[in-house]
C-alpha positions in Angstrom: 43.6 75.7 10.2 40.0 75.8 11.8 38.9 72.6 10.2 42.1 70.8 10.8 42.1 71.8 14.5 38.1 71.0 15.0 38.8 67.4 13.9 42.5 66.5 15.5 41.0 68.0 18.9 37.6 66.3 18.7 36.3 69.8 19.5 32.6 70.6 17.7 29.4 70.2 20.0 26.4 71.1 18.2 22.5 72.2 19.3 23.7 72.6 23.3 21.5 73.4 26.3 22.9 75.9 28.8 21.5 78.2 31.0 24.0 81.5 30.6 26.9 82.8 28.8 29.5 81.2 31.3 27.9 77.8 30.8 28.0 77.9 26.8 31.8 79.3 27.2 33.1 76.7 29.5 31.8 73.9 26.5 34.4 75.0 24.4 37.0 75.4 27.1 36.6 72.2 28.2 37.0 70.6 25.0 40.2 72.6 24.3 41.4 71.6 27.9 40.2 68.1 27.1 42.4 68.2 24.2 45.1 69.5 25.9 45.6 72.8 24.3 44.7 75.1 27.2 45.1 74.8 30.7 41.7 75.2 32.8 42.7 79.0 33.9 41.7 79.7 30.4 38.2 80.4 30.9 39.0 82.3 34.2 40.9 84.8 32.1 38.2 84.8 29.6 35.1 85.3 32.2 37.0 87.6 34.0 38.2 89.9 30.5 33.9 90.0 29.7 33.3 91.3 33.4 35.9 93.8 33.0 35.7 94.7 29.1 32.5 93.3 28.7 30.7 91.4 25.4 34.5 92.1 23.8 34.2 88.2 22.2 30.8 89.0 20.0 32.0 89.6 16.7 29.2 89.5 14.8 25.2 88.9 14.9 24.9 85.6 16.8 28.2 85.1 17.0 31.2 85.0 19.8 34.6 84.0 19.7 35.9 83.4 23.2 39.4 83.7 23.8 42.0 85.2 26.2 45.8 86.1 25.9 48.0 83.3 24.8 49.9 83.9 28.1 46.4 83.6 29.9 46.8 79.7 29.5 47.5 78.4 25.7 49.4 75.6 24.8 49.1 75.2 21.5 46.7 76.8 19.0 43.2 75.4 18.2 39.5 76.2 18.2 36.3 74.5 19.5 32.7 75.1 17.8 29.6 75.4 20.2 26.1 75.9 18.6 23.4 76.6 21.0 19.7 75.1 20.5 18.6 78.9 22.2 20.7 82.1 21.8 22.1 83.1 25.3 22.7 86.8 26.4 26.0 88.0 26.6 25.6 91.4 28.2 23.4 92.7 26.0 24.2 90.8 22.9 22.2 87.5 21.7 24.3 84.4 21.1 23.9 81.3 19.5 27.4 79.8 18.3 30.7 80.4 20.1 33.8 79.5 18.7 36.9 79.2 21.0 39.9 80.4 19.6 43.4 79.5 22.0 46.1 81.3 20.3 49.7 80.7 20.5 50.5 84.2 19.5 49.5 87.5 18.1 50.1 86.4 14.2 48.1 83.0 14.7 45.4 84.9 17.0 44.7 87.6 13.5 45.5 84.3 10.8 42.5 83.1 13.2 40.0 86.1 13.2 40.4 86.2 9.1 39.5 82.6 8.4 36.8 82.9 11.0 35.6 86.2 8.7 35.9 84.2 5.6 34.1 81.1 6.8 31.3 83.1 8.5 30.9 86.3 6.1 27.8 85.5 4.2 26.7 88.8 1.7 23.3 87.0 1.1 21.7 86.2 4.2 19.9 89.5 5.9 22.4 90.4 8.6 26.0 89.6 6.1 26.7 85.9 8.9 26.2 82.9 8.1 24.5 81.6 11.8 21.9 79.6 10.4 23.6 77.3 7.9 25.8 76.2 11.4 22.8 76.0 13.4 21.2 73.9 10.8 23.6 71.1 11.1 22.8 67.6 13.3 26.1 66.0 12.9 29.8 66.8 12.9 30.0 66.1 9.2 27.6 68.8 8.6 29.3 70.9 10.4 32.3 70.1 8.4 31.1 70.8 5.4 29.5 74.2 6.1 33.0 75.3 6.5 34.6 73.3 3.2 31.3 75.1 1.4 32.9 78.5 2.8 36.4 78.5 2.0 36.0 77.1 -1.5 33.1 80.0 -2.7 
């Protein structure tokens, strides 16, 4: 599902420059609006869920999975991968990929979280992620093929 949507909504941008957490979030929004699978109040609802909840999206070392409600503004479900050339501070919590997830509903929002947890689980590397094999990759393909690499072990 995260592979299929990454390449149908043209939605990976890798080794980014931004200046703060809302910056490297509204990347990935504006691919998935771009794409047509969100409507722009998305990232309102997701800024506004860290100011009230706060770093809620980090799910592991390094990295953050952005995402709202699907009533906050889905249309239809998909992801966008942002790596960052310099971690960024998310209340607290150091940053360096961010993976939007818009979910259509609650069953494709968990379906979501698990591949995410399969692709990024890594038992070898020193804190169990697998951040720097993503922020390794130049190109799309390489990106690609990270994630291939992670579902077939």
């Amino acid at each position: 599902m995260l592979k299929e949507s990454l390449i149908e909504n043209n939605s990976i941008l890798l080794n980014q420059k931004v200046s703060n957490w809302k910056e490297a979030i509204k990347l990935g929004t504006d691919l998935l609006i771009k794409a047509g699978t969100i409507e722009p109040r998305y990232y309102e609802h997701i800024v506004n869920n860290i100011k009230k909840l706060g770093p809620y999206i980090v799910i592991a070392p390094g990295l953050a999975m952005p995402h709202a409600r699907p009533e906050e503004g889905v249309i239809k479900t998909a992801f966008a991968l942002i790596t960052l050339s310099t971690p960024i501070d998310l209340d607290g919590e150091s940053v360096s990929i961010l993976l939007t997830l818009a979910a259509s509903d609650a069953n494709t929002h968990m379906e979501g979280i698990m591949e995410i947890t399969q692709i990024f689980d890594d038992p070898n590397s020193d804190d169990g992620v697998n951040i720097q094999k993503f922020l390794n990759c130049e190109t799309i393909e390489e990106a690609l093929a990270v994630i291939d690499t992670a579902l077939n072990s």
